[in-house]
C-alpha positions as semicolon CSV with decimal commas, in nm:
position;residue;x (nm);y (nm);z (nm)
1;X;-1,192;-0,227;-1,123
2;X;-1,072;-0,607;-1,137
3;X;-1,052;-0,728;-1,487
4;X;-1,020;-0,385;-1,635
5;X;-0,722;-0,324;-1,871
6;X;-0,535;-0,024;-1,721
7;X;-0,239;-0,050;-2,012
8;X;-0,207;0,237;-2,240
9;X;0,023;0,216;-2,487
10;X;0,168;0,540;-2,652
11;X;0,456;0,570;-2,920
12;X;0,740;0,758;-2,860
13;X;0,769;1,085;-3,102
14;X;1,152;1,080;-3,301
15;X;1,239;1,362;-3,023
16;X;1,130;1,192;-2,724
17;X;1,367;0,829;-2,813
18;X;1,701;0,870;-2,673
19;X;1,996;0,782;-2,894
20;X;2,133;0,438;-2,924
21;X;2,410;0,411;-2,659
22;X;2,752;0,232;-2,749
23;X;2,668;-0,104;-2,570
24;X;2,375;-0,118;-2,833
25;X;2,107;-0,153;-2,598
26;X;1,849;0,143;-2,643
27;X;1,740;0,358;-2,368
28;X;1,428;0,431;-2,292
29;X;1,334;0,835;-2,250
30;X;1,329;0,817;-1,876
31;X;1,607;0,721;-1,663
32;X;1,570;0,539;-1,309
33;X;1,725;0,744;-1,072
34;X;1,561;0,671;-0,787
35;X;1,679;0,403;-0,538
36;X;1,566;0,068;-0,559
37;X;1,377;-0,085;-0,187
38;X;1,646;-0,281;-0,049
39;X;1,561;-0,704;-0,081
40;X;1,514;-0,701;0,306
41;X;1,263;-0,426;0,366
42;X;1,098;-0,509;0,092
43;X;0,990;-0,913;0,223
44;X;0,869;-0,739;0,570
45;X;0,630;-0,496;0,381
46;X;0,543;-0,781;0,142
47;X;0,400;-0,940;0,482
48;X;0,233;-0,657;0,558
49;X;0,044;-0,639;0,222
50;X;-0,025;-0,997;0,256
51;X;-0,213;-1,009;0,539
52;X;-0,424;-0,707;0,335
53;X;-0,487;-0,981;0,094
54;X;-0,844;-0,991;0,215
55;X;-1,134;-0,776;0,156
56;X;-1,264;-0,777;0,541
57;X;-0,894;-0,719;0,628
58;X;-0,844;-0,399;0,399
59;X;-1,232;-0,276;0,549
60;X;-1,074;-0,352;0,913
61;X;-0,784;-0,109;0,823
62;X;-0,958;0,119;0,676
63;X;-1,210;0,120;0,919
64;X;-0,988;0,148;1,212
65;X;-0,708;0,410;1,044
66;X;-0,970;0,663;1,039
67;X;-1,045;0,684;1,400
68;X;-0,841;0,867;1,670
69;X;-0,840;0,615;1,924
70;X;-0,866;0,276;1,968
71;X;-1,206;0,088;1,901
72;X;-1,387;-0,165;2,080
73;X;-1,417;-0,520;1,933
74;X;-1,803;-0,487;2,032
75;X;-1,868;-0,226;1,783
76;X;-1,589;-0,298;1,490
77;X;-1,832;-0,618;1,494
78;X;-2,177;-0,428;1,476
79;X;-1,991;-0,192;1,198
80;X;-1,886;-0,475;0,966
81;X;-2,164;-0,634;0,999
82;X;-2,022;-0,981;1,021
83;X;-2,050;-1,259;1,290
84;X;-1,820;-1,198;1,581
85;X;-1,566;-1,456;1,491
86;X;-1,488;-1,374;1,166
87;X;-1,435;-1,023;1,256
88;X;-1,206;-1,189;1,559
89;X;-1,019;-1,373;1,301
90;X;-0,899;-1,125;1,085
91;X;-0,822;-0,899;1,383
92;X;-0,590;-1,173;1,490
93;X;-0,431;-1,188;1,161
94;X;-0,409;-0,812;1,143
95;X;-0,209;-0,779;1,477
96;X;0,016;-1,069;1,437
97;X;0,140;-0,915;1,089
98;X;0,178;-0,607;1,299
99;X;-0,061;-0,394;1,124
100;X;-0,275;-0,350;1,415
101;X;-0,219;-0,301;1,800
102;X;-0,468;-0,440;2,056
103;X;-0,561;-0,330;2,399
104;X;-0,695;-0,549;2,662
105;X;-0,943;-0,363;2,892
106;X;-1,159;-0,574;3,103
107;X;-1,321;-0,831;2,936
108;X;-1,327;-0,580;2,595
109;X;-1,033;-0,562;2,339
110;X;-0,958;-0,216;2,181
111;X;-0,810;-0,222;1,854
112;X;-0,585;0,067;1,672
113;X;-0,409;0,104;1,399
114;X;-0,023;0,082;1,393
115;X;0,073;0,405;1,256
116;X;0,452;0,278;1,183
117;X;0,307;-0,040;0,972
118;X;0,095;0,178;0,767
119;X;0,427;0,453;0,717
120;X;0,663;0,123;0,627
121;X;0,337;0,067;0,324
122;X;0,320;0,398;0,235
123;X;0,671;0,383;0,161
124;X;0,566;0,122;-0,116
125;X;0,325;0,353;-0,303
126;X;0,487;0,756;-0,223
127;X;0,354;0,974;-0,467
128;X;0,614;1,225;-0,344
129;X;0,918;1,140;-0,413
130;X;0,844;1,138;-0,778
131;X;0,737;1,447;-1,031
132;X;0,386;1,476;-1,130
133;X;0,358;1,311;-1,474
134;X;0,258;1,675;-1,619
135;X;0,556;1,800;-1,486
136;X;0,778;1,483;-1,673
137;X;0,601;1,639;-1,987
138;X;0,667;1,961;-1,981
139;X;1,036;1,900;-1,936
140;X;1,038;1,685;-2,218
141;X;0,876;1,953;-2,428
């Protein structure tokens, strides 16, 4: 995936361009109409992603966001397969960004995922509040 080009570039038919407004700046065949992330939520969720901006910290996640209850620190070690600090480091990172939640029981911490962080990123990347591309198409035809 890294280094891959992911651009595609496609010209615009005569029908699909939009006329030449007034002001003499062109408009491009779709407007934005949805709202914009307001400035201040989007520096907390930029925290969020950056303490993702590891690849044991986005295996942690992922990891932990598909089990339904929290996991012992003892065997999110034995799954990653890393030495027991590192995997206690980026759990510390993880839960003072607020992406995780951790438990104290007896001498063993239990980590979870913090449902809320992961809504406030999914807010970033919701494929629902936009049409399907085929369905921008179609209109257009």
């Amino acid at each position: 995936m890294a280094g891959e080009d992911r651009t595609v570039v496609v010209a615009p038919s005569e029908a699909e361009c939009a006329p030449i407004p007034p002001s003499g700046v062109p408009l491009c065949s779709v407007p934005l109409t949805t709202p914009r992330l307001p400035a201040g939520e989007a520096k907390q969720i930029s925290a969020l992603f950056k303490a993702l901006g590891h690849p044991h910290r986005v295996q942690l996640v992922n990891l932990l966001a598909r089990q339904s209850s929290p996991v012992c620190v003892y065997d999110i070690t034995a799954a990653m397969e890393l030495a027991q600090s590192t995997v206690s480091h980026h759990l510390k990172l993880l839960v003072v960004a607020g992406l995780l939640r951790r438990e104290q029981r007896g001498i063993w911490a239990y980590y979870s995922v913090d449902r809320r962080a992961m809504e406030h990123l999914s807010v970033v990347i919701d494929l629902d509040v936009a049409p399907p591309q085929e369905s921008r198409d179609i209109a257009r035809a």
